[in-house]
Every structure is written in C-alpha cells, then in structure tokens.
N, C-alpha and C positions, 0 to 999 in steps of 0.2 A: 535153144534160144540163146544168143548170144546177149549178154553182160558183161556191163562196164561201170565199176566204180567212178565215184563224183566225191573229189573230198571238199570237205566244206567247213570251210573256218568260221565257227558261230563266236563271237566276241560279245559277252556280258548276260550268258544266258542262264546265272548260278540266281536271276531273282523270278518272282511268283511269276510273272507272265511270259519271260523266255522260258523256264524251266517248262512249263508244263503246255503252254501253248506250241510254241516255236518248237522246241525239242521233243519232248515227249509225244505229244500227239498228235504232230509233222513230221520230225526229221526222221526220229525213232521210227515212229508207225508205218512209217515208207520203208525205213530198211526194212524192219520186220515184218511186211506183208510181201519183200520181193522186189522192191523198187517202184520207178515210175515204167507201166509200158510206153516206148514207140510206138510211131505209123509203122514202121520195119518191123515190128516185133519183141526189138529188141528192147532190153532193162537197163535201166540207169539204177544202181545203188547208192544211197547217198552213204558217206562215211564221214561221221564228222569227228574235228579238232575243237576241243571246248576251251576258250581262250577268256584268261581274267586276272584280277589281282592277285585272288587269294587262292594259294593253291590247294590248302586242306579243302576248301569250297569245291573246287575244282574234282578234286582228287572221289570225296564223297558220291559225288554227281554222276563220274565217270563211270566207277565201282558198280553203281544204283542199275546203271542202264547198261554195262558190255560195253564202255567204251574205252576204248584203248588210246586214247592221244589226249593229251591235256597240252597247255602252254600257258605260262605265265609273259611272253616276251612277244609283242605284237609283232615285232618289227620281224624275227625270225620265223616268226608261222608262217606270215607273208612272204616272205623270201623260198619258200618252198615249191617246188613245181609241180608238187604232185597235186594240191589242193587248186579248184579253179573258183570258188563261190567264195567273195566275205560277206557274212551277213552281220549287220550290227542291230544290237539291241542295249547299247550301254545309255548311260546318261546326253540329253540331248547337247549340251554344252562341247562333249568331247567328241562328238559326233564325224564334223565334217573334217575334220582334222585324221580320223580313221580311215572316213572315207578314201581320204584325197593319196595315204599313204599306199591303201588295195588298189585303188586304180593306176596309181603309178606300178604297182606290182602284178598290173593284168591282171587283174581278179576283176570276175563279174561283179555286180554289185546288188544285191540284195537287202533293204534295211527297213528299219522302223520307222516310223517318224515320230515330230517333225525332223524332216534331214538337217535342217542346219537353224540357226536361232534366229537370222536374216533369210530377207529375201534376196539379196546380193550373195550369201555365201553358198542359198539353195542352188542361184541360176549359176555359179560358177560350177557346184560339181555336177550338174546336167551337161554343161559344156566342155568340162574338162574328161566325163565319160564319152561322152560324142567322139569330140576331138580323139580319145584314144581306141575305139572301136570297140569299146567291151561293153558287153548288155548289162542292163541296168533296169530294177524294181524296186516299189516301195507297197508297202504293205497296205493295203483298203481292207480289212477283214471283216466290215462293218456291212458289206455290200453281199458279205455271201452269209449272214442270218437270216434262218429260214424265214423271219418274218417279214422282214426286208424284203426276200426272195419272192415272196405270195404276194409284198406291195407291188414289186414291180412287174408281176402277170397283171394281175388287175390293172396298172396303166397302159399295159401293150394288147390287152384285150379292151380297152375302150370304157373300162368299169365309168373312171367318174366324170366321163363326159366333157365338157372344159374344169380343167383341173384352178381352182381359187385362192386356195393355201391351205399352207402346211404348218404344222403347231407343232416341235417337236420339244421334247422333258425329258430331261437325262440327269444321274446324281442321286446319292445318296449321304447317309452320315456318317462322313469320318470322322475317327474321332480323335481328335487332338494327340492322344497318348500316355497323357499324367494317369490315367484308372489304366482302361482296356489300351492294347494296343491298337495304333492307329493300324488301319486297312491298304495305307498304302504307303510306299518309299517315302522317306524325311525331302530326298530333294525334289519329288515337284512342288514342295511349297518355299522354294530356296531359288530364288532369282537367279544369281549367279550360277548355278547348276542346271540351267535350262526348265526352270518350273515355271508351273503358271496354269490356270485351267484353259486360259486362252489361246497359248500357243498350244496345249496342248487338244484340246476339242477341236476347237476352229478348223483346224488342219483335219480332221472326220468327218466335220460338218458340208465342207467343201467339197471332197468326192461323193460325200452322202448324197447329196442337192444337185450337184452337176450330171450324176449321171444317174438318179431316181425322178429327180422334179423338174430340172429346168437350171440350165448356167447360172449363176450368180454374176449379177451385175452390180449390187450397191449394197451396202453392210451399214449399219447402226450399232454401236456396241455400247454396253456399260458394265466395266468388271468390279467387281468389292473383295477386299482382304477381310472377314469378316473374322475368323480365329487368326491373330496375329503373332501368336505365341502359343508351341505345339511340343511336343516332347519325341527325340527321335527313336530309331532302332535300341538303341542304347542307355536308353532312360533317362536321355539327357534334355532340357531344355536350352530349345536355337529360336530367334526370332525370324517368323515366318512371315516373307515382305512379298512374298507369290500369291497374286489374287486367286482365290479359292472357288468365287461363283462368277459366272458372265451371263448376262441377257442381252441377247441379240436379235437383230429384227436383218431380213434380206431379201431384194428385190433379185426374183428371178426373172428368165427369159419366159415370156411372153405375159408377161402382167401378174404371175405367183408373187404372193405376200408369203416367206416364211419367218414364223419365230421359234427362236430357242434356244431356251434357258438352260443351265449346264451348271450342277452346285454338287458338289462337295460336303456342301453344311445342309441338306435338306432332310426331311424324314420322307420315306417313300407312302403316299396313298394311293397307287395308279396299277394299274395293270402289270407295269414289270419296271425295271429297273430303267430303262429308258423307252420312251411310247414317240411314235411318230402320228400323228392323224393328218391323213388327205381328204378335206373337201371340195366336191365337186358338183357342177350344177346337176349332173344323174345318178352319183352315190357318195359314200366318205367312207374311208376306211380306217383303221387306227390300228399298227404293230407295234409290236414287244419284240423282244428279244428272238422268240421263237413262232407265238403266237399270231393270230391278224383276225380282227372280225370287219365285217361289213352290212353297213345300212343302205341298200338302195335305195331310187328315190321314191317308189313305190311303196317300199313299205318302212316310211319316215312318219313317226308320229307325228301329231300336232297339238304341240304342250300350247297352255294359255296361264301366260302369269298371272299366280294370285299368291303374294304373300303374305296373307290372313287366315291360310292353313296349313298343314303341315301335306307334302305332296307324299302319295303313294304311287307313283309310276318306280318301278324300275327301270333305269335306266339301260344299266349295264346288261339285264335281259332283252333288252330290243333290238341288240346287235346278233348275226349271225357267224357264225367262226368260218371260214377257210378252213379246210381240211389239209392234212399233210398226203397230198396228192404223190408224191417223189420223195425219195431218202434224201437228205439234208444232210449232208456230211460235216466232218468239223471245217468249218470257214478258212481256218490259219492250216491246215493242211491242203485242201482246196488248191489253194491260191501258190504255198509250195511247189506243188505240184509242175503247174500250169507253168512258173518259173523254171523248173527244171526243163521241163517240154522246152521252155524258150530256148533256154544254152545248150538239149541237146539235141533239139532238130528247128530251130527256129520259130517253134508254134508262135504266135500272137501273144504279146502279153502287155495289154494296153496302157497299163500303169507305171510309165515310167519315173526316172528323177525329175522331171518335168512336168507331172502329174504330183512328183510331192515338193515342188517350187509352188506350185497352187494353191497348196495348203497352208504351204508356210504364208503364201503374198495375203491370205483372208486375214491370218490371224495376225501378221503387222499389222493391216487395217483394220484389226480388229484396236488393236491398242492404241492406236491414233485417233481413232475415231472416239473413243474412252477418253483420251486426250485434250482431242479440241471440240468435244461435244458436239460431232454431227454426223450425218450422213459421208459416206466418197464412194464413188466411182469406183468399181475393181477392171482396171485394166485388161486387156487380153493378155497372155501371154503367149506367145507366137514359137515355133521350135528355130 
C-alpha cells in the first residue's frame, strides 16, 4: 500500500485544548494508527511541526509524543515546501494575520475559530483563500458529539414532527483564580486578545443551528461582565473587560424559536455541561455532550399545577435514553480526518472559511444587538 507523508504546521498547540484535542487525539492518533486511508488505498501520514513562542514548551511537548520538528519562527516554517497544512490554534486576535501569511505561503488552511475578530477580516481570508486556490477548513467539532449525532437521526427520521424550539445551556464555573486556578486561558476574558463568550460561543452556536435546527435569520443578544477582575496563569491580577455570560434568543428558518444561554459564572444542575432540548409537535428530545433521551408524544405525561404540594413525579424518569447504536469516535479527530481526505483526494469538506465568516457575522450581531438593544436581521452570506 502505497504512503505519503503530509507535513503539518500546527501553530499554538502547547495549551489544554490544542494539546490534547487537535494533537494528541487527532494529529497523533492518525499517525499512530497508520494514517488516513484513500479511495486508492493508499495512506496519508500526517507529520507534524509544532510551532510557538516558547520553545522549552515546545521542546517538552515534542519529547512527550516522538516528535521531531519544533519552530519557534512562523515565518520560516512557512517558507518550507515540505509542509502543506497550517492549522492555527493561537489566540484569536493574532489569528488572521497567521492566516493570511500560510495562504500567501500556499498552505492549505486549517484553523480554529473564530477566524478573525470581524466580520470584514473573516470575508477577506475566504476570499483571499479562494482567490489563491488552496483549500480551506474551520473547525465545527460540536456537530460530531455523539449526542448531537443521535439529535440529528432523530430530526432526519421525522422523531419531532414540526420541529417548535430549541433551549440550548451551556457553561460552567470558572473560577476567577485568586483560591483555585481558573479553568480556562487569562485571555478570553481580555478584550484585546480576542476574548469574550460572545465571539466566542456565537460563532458554535451558528453551525450548531444551521445545520441541526434550521438557518439563523434574527439574533437577540444580551452579554454581562459579571467577574470583572480575575487572576491569570501567573497569579497575577488583570482587569477582565471580556463579557463572561450571553443570553440569546434566534429566529430560525421556518418559524424555530431558539434560546441560549452561554456562562462562564454558572453552577451546573442539568444533565451535562451543555444540554440542547428540541420540542416538537410529536416528540422533544434533550442532548448532552454524549448522551440524548427522548419523550414522544405518546408517552408525555400530563402534569396539572398545583403549588400547595410538594410534586412527586419524576421528571427526569419519564424520558427515555437513545442508545449508542454506532461507535462515536473523538469528534476533533473526525473532522481531521475528513480534511485530510479533502487535500488528498478532494473528498467534500463542507465547512469552509466561509462557514467560519458565519460565525464570526452571528456574534458581531450578537454584540450590536447587546449594543442597541434589539433584534437584526442576519444577512445571507453568499460565496
């Protein structure tokens, strides 16, 4: 069977979620099982270059997993012919400026989002990839959890009938950082550094909804800085001006109401770290992370308020689970994958930088709409 290395310049993957997402249980796990097979047969290996500031970081990382390339110097990784893939995973501020230097370098593009902090700088490196012929991906990895996965049989098997709305809760408590450390990087609560829950959600929310429930035509947002002062990596206190929770309300294509709330500062009581629930006039369903149960409309009880007792139904007994019908593989591998297919035989990879111009166009109008207290329109975006 014929094999062909793919080098792959990963830029900013020394923190919690490149490291062990992107890297270890993508890039890694693909070398290490053999590559990606072809329709020909043949293997793509990925080989990657770990690319950042710090090189003892770098160096540890490399050591950890067998890998042999580090860089400290973006501009020269790029400059190399052998590597075809940059994927970015750095802070979103420094983002399209990355970008824009790999696509002058014919490198495919690969990245995180959101891709850029505007909606002008997303649609320019859509067009500037265009214009240069090299393929281009952005990351949905929200779409391949297996609970997501079991919602969206259920709507392509007819489960809830005309689909009404969707209630979706997402968020946990981080915690500031003066006691415990906080849970996540200092700068997404640092404006200037591309933070903010709203560019950062919105932009999830937006492939979540578009291609689970129904386009997104009209946004309602309201965001809060509720811990305004955080302690970072370093045990230092920075004043934190990046709103922390957003509630959002969105009208989908064909009369769905969704809402959802997205916090940072909450304690979790729900089923899992973020729940999605679809009511429909003939069932509703509600996913987690992994999980999904379902109430059809047959066997929907019929509560009758009385608040003059104390209610003994179980609620959360009256739903029925989904079964893990199919192996669920890791999500951010997945989707790797499928990218690799694209650059080495064209496969389909529908998620382009035009798909994360989407994301980024919700959560501008998310902040506008925060802004001048109302509803807007979300535009098409057209290729």
């Amino acid at each position: 069977m014929a094999e062909r290395r793919l080098g792959i310049i990963m830029n900013g993957v020394t923190g919690r979620m490149g490291t062990n997402q992107h890297l270890v249980r993508s890039v890694l796990a693909i070398r290490d099982a053999g590559g990606v097979v072809l329709r020909d047969g043949s293997k793509i290996v990925p080989d990657p270059v770990l690319v950042g500031r710090y090189p003892e970081k770098l160096s540890a990382l490399a050591q950890a997993h067998g890998i042999e390339r580090t860089a400290t110097d973006l501009d020269r990784a790029l400059a190399s012919k052998a590597d075809a893939i940059y994927f970015d995973a750095v802070t979103t501020d420094l983002r399209k400026a990355n970008i824009e230097k790999a696509i002058a370098a014919g490198k495919h593009i690969y990245t995180e989002k959101p891709t850029a902090t505007s909606l002008t700088d997303a649609l320019a490196l859509y067009r500037e990839a265009k214009t240069a012929g090299i393929k281009h991906g952005v990351v949905q990895d929200k779409l391949f959890l297996p609970g997501l996965v079991k919602m969206r049989l259920l709507k392509e098997a007819g489960f809830f009938g005309r689909m009404l709305s969707v209630k979706g809760d997402f968020g946990y408590w981080v915690f500031p950082g003066d006691g415990l450390p906080a849970q996540r990087p200092s700068w997404n609560y640092r404006k200037a550094e591309g933070g903010g829950i709203i560019l950062d959600m919105l932009c999830h929310w937006r492939y979540v909804l578009d291609n689970l429930f129904g386009a997104v035509r009209a946004v309602s947002c309201r965001g809060a800085t509720f811990i305004d002062r955080r302690w970072d990596e370093r045990g230092r206190p920075y004043p934190a001006d990046a709103e922390d929770a957003a509630f959002a309300t969105f009208e989908l294509e064909g009369g769905v109401v969704a809402q959802i709330n997205s916090s940072w500062q909450t304690r979790v009581r729900r089923d899992d770290l973020v729940t999605f629930q679809v009511d429909g006039t003939e069932g509703s369903a509600i996913a987690g992370l992994t999980r999904c149960w379902i109430q059809p409309d047959v066997a929907t009880p019929k509560p009758v308020w009385n608040p003059d007792e104390r209610r003994s139904d179980d609620f959360f007994a009256q739903w029925q689970e989904v079964p893990d019908s199919e192996p669920y593989p890791n999500g951010f591998r997945a989707q790797w994958e499928m990218f690799i297919r694209h650059v080495g035989e064209d496969a389909p990879f529908p998620w382009d930088l035009l798909a994360g111009a989407k994301g980024v166009q919700l959560a501008e109008l998310g902040y506008r709409s925060w802004a001048e207290r109302r509803w807007l329109d979300v535009p098409a975006l057209e290729a």
